[in-house]
C-alpha distance (Angstrom), angle and dihedral (degrees) to the residues before:
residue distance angle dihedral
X1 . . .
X2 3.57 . .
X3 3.29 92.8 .
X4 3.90 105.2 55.9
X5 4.36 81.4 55.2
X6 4.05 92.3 45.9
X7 3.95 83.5 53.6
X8 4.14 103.4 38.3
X9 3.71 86.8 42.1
X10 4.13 86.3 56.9
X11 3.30 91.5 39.9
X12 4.10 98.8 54.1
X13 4.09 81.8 50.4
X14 3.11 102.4 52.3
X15 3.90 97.5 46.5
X16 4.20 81.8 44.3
X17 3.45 81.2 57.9
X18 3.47 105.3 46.9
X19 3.92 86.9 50.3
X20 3.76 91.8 54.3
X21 3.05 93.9 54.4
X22 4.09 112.2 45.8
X23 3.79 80.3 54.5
X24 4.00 100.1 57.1
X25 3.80 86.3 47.3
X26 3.47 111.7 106.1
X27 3.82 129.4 -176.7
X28 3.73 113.3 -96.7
X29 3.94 110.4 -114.8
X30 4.25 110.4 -87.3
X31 4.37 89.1 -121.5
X32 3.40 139.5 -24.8
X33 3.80 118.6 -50.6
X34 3.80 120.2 -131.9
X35 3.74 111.1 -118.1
X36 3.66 94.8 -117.6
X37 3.61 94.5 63.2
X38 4.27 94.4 41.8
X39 4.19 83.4 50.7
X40 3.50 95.0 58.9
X41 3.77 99.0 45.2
X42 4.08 93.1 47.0
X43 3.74 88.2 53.9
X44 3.79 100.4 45.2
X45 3.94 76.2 56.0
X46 3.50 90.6 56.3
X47 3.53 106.6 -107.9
X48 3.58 131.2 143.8
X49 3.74 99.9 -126.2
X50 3.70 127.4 -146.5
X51 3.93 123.6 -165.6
X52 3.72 126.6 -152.7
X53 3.44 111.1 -169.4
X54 4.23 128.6 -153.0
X55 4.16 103.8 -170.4
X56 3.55 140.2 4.9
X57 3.62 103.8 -96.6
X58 3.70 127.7 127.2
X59 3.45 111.5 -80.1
X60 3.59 95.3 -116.1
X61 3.58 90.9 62.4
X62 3.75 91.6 52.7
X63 4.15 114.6 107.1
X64 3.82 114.2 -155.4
X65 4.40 115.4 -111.1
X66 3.57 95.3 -174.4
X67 3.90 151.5 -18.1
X68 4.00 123.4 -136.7
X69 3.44 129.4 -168.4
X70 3.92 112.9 -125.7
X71 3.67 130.9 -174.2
X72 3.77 127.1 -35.5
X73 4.00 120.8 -155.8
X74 3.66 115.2 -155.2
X75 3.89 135.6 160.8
X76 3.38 136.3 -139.2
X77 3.93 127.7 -151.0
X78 3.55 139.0 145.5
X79 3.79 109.3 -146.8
X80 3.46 95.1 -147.8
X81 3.93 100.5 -52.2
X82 3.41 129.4 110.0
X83 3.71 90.5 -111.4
X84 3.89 132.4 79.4
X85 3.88 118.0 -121.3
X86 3.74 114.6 -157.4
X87 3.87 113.6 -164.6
X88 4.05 118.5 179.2
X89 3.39 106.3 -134.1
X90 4.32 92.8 -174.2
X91 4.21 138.9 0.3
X92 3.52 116.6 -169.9
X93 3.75 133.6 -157.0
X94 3.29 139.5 -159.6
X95 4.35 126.1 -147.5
X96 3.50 124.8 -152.9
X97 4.02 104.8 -149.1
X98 3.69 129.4 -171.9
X99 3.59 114.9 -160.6
């Protein structure tokens, strides 16, 4: 009997997991993005974006090589409740440009 729950309890997981995971999968981008265009988007995200730049080109001829995360500042406060509020109060990001 315990045997028939060991493998329906793997079973439900791995199809859970399966699930999970076909829905975080996003398509990768077509081609690179120029950094003017990935700028834009960050910030009407609200982050506080910082460019590294490879190359003296224009910056509309620049093509984005990568995108880290940097820090995030948050606080935390409870207003008088019981419960802990955490508000983000700025999330930076740093681009890797090659010009």
């Amino acid at each position: 009997m315990k045997h028939y729950v060991a493998v329906s309890f793997t079973a439900a997981t791995l199809t859970a997991s399966a699930i999970a995971l076909a829905t975080v999968a996003n398509p990768a981008p077509s081609g690179p993005s120029t950094l003017d265009q990935t700028v834009r988007t960050l910030e009407a995200s609200g982050y506080h974006v910082i460019v590294n730049r490879m190359g003296a080109a224009p910056s509309a001829q620049c093509t984005v090589s990568a995108v880290r995360p940097g820090q995030t500042h948050c606080t935390e406060d409870s207003r008088g409740d019981s419960s802990i509020n955490t508000t983000i109060t700025s999330k930076t990001v740093y681009i890797d440009a090659t010009c």
